[in-house]
C-alpha positions in Angstrom: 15.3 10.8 -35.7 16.7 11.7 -39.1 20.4 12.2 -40.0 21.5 13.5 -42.7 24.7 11.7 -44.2 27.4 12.2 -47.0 27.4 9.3 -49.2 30.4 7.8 -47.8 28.9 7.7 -44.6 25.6 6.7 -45.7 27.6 3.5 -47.7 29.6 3.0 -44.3 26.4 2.9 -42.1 24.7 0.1 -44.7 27.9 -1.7 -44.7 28.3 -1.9 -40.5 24.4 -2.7 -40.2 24.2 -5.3 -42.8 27.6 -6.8 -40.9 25.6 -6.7 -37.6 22.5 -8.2 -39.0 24.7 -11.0 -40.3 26.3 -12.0 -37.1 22.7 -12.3 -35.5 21.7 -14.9 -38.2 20.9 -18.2 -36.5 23.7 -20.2 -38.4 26.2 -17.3 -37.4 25.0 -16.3 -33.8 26.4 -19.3 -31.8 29.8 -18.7 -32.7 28.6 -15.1 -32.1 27.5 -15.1 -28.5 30.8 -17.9 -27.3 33.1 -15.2 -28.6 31.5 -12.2 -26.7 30.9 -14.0 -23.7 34.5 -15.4 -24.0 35.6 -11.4 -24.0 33.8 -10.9 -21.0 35.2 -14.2 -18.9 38.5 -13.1 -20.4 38.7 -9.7 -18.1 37.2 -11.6 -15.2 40.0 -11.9 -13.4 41.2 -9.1 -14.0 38.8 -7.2 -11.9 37.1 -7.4 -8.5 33.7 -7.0 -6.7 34.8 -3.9 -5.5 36.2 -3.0 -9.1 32.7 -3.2 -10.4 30.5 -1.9 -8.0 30.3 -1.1 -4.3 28.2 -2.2 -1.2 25.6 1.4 -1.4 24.9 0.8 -5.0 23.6 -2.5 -4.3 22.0 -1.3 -1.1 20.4 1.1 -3.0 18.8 -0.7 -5.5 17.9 -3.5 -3.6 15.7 -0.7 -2.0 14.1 0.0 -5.0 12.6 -3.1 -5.6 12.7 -4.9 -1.8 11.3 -1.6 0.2 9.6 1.0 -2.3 8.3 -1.1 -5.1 5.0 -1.6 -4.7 3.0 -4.2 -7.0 0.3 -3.1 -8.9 -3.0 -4.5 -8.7 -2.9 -6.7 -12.3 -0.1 -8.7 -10.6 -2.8 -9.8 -7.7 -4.9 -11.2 -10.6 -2.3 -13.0 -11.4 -1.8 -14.3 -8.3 -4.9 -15.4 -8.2 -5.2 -17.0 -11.7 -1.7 -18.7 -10.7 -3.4 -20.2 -7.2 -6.2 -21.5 -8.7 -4.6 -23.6 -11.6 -1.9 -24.9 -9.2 -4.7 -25.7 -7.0 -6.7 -27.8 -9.0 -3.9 -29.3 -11.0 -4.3 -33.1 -10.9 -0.6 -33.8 -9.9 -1.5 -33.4 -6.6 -3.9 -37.1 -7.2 -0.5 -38.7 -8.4 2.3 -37.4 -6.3 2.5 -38.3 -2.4 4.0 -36.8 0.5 7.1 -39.4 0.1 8.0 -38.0 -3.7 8.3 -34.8 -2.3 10.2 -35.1 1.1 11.9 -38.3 0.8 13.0 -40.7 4.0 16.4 -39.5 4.3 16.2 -35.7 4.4 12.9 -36.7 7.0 15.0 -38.0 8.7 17.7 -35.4 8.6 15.4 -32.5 9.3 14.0 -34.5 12.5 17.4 -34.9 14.1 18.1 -31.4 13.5 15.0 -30.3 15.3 15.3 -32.7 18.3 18.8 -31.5 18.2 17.6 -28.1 19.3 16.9 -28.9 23.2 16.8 -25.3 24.3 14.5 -24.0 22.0 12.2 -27.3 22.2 12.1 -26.4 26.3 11.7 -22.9 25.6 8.7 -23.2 23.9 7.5 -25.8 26.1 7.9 -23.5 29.2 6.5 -20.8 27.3 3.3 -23.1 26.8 2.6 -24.2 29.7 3.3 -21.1 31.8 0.5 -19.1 29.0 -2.9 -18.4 31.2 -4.6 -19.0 28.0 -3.2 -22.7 27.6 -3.7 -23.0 31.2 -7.6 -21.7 31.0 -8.5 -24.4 28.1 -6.7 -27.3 30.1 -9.2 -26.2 33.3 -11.8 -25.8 31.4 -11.1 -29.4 29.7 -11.1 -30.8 33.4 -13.9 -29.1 34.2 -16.3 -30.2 32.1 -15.0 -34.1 31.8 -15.5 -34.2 35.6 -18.4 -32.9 35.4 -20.0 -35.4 33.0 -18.1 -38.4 35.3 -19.8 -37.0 38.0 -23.3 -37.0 36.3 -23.1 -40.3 34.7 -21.9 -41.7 37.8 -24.5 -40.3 39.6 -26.8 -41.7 37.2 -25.6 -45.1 37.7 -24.6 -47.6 34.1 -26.6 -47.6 31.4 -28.2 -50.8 32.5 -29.6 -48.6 35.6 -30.8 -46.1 33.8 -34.3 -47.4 33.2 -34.3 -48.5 36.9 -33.8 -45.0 38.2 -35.7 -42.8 35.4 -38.2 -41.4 37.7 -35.6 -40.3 40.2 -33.6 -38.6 37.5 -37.0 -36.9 36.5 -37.2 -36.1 40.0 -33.6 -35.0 40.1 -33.8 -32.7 37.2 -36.7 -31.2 38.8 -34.8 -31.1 41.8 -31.8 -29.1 39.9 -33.6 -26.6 38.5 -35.9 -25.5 41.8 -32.1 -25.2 43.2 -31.2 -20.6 43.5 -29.4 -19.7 40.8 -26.4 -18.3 42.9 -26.1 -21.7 44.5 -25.7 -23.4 41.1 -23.1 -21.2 40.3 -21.3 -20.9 43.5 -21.3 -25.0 43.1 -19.6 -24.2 39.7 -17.5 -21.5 41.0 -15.9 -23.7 43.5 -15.3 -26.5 41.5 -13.2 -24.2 38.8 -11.3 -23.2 41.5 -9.7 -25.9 42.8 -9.4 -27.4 39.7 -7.5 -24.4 38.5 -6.0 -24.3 41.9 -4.0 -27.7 41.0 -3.9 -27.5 37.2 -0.3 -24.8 37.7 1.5 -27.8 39.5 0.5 -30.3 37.1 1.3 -28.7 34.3 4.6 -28.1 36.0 5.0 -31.7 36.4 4.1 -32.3 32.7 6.7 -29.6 31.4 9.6 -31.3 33.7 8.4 -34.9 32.3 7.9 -33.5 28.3 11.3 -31.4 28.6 13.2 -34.8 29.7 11.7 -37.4 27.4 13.6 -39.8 25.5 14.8 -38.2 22.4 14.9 -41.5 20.6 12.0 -42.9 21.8 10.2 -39.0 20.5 12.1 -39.6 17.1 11.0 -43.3 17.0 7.0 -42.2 17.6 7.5 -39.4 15.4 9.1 -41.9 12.5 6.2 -44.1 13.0 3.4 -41.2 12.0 6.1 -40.5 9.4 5.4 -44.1 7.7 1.7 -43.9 8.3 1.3 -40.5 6.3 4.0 -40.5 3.8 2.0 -42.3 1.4 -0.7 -40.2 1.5 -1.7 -38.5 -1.9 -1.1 -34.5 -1.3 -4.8 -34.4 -3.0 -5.7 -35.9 0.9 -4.8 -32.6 2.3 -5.6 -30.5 -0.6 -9.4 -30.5 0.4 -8.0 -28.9 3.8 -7.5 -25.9 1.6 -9.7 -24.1 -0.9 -7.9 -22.4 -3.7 -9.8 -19.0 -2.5 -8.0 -20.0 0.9 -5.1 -20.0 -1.1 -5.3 -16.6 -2.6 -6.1 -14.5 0.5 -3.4 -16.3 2.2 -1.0 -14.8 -0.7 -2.9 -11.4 -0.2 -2.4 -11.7 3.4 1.6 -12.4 2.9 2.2 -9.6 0.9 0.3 -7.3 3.4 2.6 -8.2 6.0 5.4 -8.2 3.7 4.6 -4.3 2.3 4.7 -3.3 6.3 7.3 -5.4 7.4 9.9 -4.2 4.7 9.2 -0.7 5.8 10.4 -1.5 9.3 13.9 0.0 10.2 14.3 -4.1 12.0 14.7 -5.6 8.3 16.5 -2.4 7.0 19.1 -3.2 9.6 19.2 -7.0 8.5 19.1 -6.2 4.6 22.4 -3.8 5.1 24.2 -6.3 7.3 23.7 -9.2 4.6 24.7 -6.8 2.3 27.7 -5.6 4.3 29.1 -9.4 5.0 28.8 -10.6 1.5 30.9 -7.2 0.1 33.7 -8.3 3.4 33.7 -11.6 2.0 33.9 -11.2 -1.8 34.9 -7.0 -2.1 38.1 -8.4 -3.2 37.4 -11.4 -5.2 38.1 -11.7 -8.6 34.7 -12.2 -10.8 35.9 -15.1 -12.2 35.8 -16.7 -8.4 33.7 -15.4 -7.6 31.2 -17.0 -10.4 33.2 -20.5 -9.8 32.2 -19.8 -5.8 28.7 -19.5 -6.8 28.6 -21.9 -9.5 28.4 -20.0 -12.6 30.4 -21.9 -15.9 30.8 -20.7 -19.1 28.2 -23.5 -20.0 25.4 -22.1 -18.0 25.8 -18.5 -19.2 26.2 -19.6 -23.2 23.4 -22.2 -22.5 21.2 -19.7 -21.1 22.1 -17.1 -24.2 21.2 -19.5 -27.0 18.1 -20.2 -24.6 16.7 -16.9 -24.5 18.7 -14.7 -27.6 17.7 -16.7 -31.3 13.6 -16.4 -30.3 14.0 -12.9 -29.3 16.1 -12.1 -32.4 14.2 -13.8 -34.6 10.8 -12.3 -33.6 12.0 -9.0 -33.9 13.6 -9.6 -37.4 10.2 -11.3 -38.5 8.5 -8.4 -36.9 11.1 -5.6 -39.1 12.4 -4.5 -35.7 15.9 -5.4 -35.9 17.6 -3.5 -38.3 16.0 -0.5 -37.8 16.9 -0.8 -34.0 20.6 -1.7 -35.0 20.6 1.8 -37.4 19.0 4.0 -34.9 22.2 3.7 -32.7 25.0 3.8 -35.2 23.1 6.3 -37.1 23.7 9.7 -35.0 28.0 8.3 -34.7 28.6 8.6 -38.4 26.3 11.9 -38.7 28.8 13.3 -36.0 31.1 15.8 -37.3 34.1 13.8 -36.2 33.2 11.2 -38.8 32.3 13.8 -41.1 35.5 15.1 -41.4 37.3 12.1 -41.0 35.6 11.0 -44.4 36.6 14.6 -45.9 40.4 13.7 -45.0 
């Protein structure tokens, strides 16, 4: 947009953009960014959370980008392209399961879980109470009796030559045998077997809800040292890096309907809730020392990301005309007019 200025205000505007453009140099914009983000840390503690903003605002737009925003589908092909280089990236062939999760915090995460007796018998009891788990250990009874029975009627191996033309004759035997007396033989045998599987898994629960936790931490310790040095390329061929992507597909599926459900709405407003109780009336400069922000971190992270940017842009002949376009329209304005007519 065009404004048209008086010659005062025209010189004024050069003078204020060339002073801008100076302080964004790179041998000037150190000193630069400490002294603006001094200005800032210097009102810190003057205001609070609740000085700055308040619990629905953040509510709010944490909904914007935790409940409505929904990806678009560039950012699954990069997903994707992400998956498969991490994948295949040789580190996994140089870096074991020990570099990542070292002994001690093994060890600490361990006793934590063996710590949790109520959930471990919870789940236990939910296990062995589940028909399902209840069908596959019949079924593995089942059919390991049957084989013992079978081989045993057979007699050893040694025997088998002995007795081949009565197992010929057997097998003919079997199959001249009604079909509905085959399976009634079956029948009964799944039965009973099912019949007493309930109180042995009972038993099993009462004997695996009462173990020795040391003795369970040493056993578990000792598969610890057996796979720990294991390369994490071992397990990597468990997973293909197509395996990979659909899994990340799959997540954010249940993620896009899950953050939909009033359940985490109730959740995300209760976090949200507690921290503003908590910190409301904090001070910012607490509350960057409770969270461990330092002046160091936030100048670091400026001089990180600001002289690149800056630089590009005034390579690129994007700077100054961005710093003119906004002081432009303030000395066109007729209060600066006719302050430069006084």
């Amino acid at each position: 947009m065009e404004h048209t200025l008086s010659s005062k205000a025209q010189a004024l505007l050069d003078a204020q953009v060339a002073y801008i453009l100076s302080r964004l140099q790179p041998q000037e914009l150190t000193i630069t960014l400490e002294h603006e983000i001094d200005m800032i840390l210097a009102n810190a503690p003057k205001l609070t959370l609740h000085d700055c903003v308040n619990a629905q605002m953040i509510k709010e737009t944490v909904y914007n980008y935790a409940i409505e925003l929904d990806l678009g589908a560039g950012v699954f092909e990069i997903m994707g392209d992400v998956a498969r280089s991490v994948h295949s990236h040789p580190v996994h062939q140089q870096t074991t399961l020990n570099d990542i999760l070292s002994d001690r915090h093994f060890e600490q995460i361990l006793d934590k879980v063996l710590e949790l007796k109520d959930i471990r018998e919870y789940l236990l009891h939910e296990l062995v109470i589940n028909p399902v788990y209840a069908a596959l250990v019949s079924d593995v009874v089942y059919y390991g009796l049957r084989d013992y029975l079978l081989e045993q009627s057979l007699g050893s191996k040694k025997n088998v030559q002995r007795v081949g033309a009565l197992v010929s004759w057997g097998k003919e035997l079997i199959t001249r045998l009604p079909p509905e007396l085959e399976q009634m033989l079956e029948l009964n045998l799944r039965q009973y077997i099912q019949k007493n599987i309930s109180r042995i898994l009972a038993e099993s629960q009462s004997f695996l809800a009462h173990i020795n936790p040391d003795n369970l931490r040493n056993n578990i310790l000792d598969v610890w040292d057996d796979v720990k040095q294991h390369r994490i390329s071992t397990y990597q061929q468990l997973v293909s890096s197509l395996d990979v992507e659909e899994l990340i597909v799959l997540s954010y599926e249940f993620w896009r309907d899950f953050r939909k459900t009033d359940y985490f709405k109730v959740l995300l407003d209760s976090g949200i809730e507690a921290f503003f109780r908590l910190y409301g009336t904090t001070t910012l400069d607490i509350l960057l020392e409770e969270v461990g922000v330092t002046r160091q971190m936030l100048i670091a992270d400026a001089l990180r990301f600001a002289p690149p940017i800056l630089s590009m842009m005034h390579e690129k002949n994007l700077l100054e005309p961005l710093v003119r376009e906004h002081l432009a329209p303030f000395y066109a304005s007729d209060i600066v007019q006719q302050i430069l007519k006084d």
